[in-house]
N, C-alpha and C positions, 0 to 999 in steps of 0.2 A: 450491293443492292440497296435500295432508298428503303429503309424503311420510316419513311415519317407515314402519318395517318393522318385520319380527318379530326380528331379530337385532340387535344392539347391543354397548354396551359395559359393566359392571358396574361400579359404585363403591362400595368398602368401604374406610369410614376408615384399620379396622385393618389391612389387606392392597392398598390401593393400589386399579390396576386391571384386573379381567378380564375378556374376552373373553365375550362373555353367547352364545349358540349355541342357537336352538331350547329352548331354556329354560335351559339348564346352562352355568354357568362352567367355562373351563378354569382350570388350577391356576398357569397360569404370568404374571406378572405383565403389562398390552399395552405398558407404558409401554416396557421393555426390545425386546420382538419389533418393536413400530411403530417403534422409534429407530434398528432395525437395518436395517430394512425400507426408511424414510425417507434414510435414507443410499447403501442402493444403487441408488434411485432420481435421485437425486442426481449420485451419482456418474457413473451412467448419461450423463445429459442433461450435464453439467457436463465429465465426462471429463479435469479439470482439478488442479491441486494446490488445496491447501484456499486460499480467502481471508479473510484477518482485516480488517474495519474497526475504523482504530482511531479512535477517538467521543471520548476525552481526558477533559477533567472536566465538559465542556458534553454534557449530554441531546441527542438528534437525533429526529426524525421518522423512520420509516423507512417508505416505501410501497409496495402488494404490490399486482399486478392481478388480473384478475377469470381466476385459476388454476385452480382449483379447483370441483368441485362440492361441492354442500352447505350449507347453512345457514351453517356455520363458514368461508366463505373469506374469511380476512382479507385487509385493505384497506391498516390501517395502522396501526402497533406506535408509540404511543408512549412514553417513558422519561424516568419525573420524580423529583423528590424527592433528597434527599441523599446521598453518597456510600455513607452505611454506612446509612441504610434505600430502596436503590434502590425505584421503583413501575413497574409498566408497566399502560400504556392498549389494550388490544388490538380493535380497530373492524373489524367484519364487514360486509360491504355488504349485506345483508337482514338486519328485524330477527327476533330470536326470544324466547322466554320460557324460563324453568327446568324448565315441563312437558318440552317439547319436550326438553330436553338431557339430563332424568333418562336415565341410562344409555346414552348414545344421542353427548353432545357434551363435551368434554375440552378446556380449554385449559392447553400446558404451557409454564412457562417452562425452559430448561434453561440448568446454571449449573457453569461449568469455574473451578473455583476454586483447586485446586491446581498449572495449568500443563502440566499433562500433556497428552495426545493425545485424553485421552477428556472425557467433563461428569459430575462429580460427586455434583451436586444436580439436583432440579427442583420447581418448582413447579407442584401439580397443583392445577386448577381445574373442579370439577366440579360436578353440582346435585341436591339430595337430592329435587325434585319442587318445591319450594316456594322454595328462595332457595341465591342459588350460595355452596360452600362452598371453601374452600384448604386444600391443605394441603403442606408440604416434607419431603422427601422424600430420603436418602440414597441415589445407584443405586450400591450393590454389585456388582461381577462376579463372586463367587461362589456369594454369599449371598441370598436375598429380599432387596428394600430394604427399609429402616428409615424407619418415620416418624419425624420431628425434632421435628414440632409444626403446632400450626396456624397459617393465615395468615387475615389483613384483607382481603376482597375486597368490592367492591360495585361495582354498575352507575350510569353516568351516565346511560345513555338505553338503547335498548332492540337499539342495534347494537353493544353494546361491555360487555365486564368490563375489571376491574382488578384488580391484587394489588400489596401489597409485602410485600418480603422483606429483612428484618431481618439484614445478612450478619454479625452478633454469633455468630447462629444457626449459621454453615458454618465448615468450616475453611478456612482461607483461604492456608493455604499457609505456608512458611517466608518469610519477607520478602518475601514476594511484594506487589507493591504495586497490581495489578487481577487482573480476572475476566474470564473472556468468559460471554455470552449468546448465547440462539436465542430464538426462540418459537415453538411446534408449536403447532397443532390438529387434532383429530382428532374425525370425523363417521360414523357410521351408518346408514340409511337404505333405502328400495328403492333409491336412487338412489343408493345408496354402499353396497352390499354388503360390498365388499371393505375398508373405513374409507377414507374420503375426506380426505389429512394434506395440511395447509398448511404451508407453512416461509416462516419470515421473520426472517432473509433467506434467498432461496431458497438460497445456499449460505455456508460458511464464519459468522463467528461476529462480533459486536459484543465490543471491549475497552473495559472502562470502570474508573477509580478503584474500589480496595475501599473507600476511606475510611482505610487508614492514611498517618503521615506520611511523608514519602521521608525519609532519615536523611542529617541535616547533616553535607558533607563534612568532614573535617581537613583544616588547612592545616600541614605540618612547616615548623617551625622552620629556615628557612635561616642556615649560619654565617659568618659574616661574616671574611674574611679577613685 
């Protein structure tokens, strides 16, 4: 059975994405309100300090059970490709198509690249109707975010997109030598009125290589007496 609805979510290259309402966009960007939203939900059920997995230089599987309503609940996040162009495989356990997600289905990588408390970047993954598009994404806390540029996405089979993200692209920190990761999604629906958000992992964040090199210790000159 279809379930899409009259309400959704809006994607505009230039301005990210909004809130679609009985026909009208709001003006405020969802990627920000659903990150905020996704968190004290989180926090909620977790009630916990954050946890970081750290993933090292080896990629991992990561798998999510059956959480969520909606077309978009991921199964299981995988993470390939080289240091300094990471990719992720994102696998949803029903499949769907681009109609269906035009305005409606959102998959977003988020990316803490500076070390800080909060995630920096993201990679937004969305469908113009016809073929899914990416794009990265600067999240400002004062400001509108900033698009960076576009990304490489394509599908394997019909339960799954991919992206990678060229971290040339992000700042990456002062000597900072990794990043952490999430991956969200986010669904519309009758059966999702309210946006139906996946997290994986369901809390805290994946650390992994940026691709710089760690810096050769000195050895001092011991004096010989």
């Amino acid at each position: 059975m279809d379930d899409s609805g009259s309400d959704g979510i809006h994607f505009d290259e230039g301005e990210g994405v909004r809130r679609v309402v009985s026909g009208s966009a709001s003006s405020a960007p969802v990627h920000t309100n659903l990150a905020r939203l996704a968190l004290i939900v989180v926090l909620a059920l977790a009630a916990t300090s954050v946890f970081v997995v750290l993933a090292g230089a080896s990629h991992r599987d990561l798998s999510d059970g059956n959480d969520t309503r909606g077309s978009l609940d991921v199964r299981k996040v995988k993470s390939f490709g080289a240091d300094k162009k990471p990719g992720w495989r994102i696998i949803t356990g029903v499949r769907w198509d681009e109609q269906r997600m035009q305005d409606r289905g959102f998959a977003l990588v988020n990316l803490d690249t500076f070390g800080n408390s909060r995630f920096d970047y993201y990679a937004l993954i969305g469908s113009n109707g016809s073929r899914m598009k990416g794009t990265l994404w600067r999240d400002r806390t004062s400001k509108r975010d900033r698009k960076v540029s576009k990304l490489a996405v394509w599908r394997a089979d019909r339960k799954s997109v991919s992206v990678r993200v060229p971290l040339s692209k992000v700042n990456r920190g002062n000597k900072r030598l990794e990043y952490r990761w999430y991956v969200q999604t986010l669904y519309t629906s009758r059966k999702c009125k309210q946006v139906c958000i996946d997290r994986v992992p369901n809390r805290g964040a994946i650390s992994d290589p940026n691709g710089r090199t760690p810096p050769t210790p000195t050895v001092s000159p011991t004096e010989t007496p």
